[in-house]
C-alpha positions as CSV (number, residue, x, y, z in Angstrom):
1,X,-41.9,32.2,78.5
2,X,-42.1,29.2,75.9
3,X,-42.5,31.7,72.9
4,X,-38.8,33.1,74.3
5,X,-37.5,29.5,74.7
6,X,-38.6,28.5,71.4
7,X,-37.2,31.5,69.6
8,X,-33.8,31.2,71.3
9,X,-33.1,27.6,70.7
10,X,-34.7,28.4,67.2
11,X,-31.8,31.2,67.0
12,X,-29.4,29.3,68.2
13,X,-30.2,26.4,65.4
14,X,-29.8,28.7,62.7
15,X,-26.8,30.1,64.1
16,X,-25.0,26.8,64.2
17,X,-26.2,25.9,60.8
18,X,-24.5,29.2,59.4
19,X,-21.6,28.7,61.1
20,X,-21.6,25.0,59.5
21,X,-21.9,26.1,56.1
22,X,-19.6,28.6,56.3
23,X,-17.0,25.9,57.8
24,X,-17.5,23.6,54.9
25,X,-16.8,26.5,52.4
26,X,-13.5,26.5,53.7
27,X,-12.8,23.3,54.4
28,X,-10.4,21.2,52.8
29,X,-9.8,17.2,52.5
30,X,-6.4,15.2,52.2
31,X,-6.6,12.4,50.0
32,X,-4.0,9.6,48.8
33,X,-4.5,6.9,46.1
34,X,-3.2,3.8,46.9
35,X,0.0,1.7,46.1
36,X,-2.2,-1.0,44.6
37,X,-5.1,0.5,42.9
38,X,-4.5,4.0,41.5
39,X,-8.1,5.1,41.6
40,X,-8.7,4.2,44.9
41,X,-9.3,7.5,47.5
42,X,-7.8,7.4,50.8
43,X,-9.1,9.9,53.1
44,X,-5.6,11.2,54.9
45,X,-6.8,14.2,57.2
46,X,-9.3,17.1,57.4
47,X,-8.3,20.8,57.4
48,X,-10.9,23.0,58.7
49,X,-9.5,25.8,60.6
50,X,-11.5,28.5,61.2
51,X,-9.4,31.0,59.8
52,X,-10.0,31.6,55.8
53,X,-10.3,28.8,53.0
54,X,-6.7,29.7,51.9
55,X,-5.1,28.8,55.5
56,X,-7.0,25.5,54.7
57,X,-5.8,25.0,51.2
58,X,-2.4,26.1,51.8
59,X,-1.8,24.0,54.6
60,X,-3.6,20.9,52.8
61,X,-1.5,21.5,50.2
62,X,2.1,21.6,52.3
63,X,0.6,18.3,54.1
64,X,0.1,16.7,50.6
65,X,3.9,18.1,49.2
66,X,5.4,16.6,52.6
67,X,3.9,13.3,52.3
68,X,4.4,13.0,48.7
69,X,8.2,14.0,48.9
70,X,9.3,10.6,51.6
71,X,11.2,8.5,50.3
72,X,9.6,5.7,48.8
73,X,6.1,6.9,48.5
74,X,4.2,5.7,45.8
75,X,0.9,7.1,46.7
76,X,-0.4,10.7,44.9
77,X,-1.4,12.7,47.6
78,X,-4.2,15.7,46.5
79,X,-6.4,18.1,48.0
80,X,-10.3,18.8,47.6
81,X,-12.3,21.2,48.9
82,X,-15.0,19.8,51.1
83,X,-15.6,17.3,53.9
84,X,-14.4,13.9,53.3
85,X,-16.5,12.0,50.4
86,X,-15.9,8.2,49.8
């Protein structure tokens, strides 16, 4: 009875983990600089659908264009793969 609860939470761990790394393979990050310091990173929002890494990228992308394009902005929106980094 232990053996069979150890090896399903033991399954289930691995299981999650997978699915975890698989997630941050697609995942994308929004970024901005900002309107006083040019090298700074702004972390905007987080795209990680679970559909494919382009449905990510694409829709990081549109989300970067659409900022970028208000009038006014003087922040460069871009996209990186990944979770957010600082």
């Amino acid at each position: 009875m232990i053996v069979r609860l150890i090896a399903s939470a033991a399954f289930i761990f691995l299981q999650t983990a997978l699915a975890f790394a698989q997630a941050e393979k697609i995942t994308f990050t929004l970024y901005r600089t900002s309107p006083v310091d040019a090298s700074m990173r702004l972390h905007v929002a987080t795209f990680d659908a679970m559909e494919n890494e382009n449905y990510n990228r694409e829709n990081c992308l549109l989300a970067a264009n659409l900022f970028a394009a208000q009038p006014g902005v003087r922040a460069r929106y871009f996209c990186e793969k990944g979770r957010f980094r600082p």
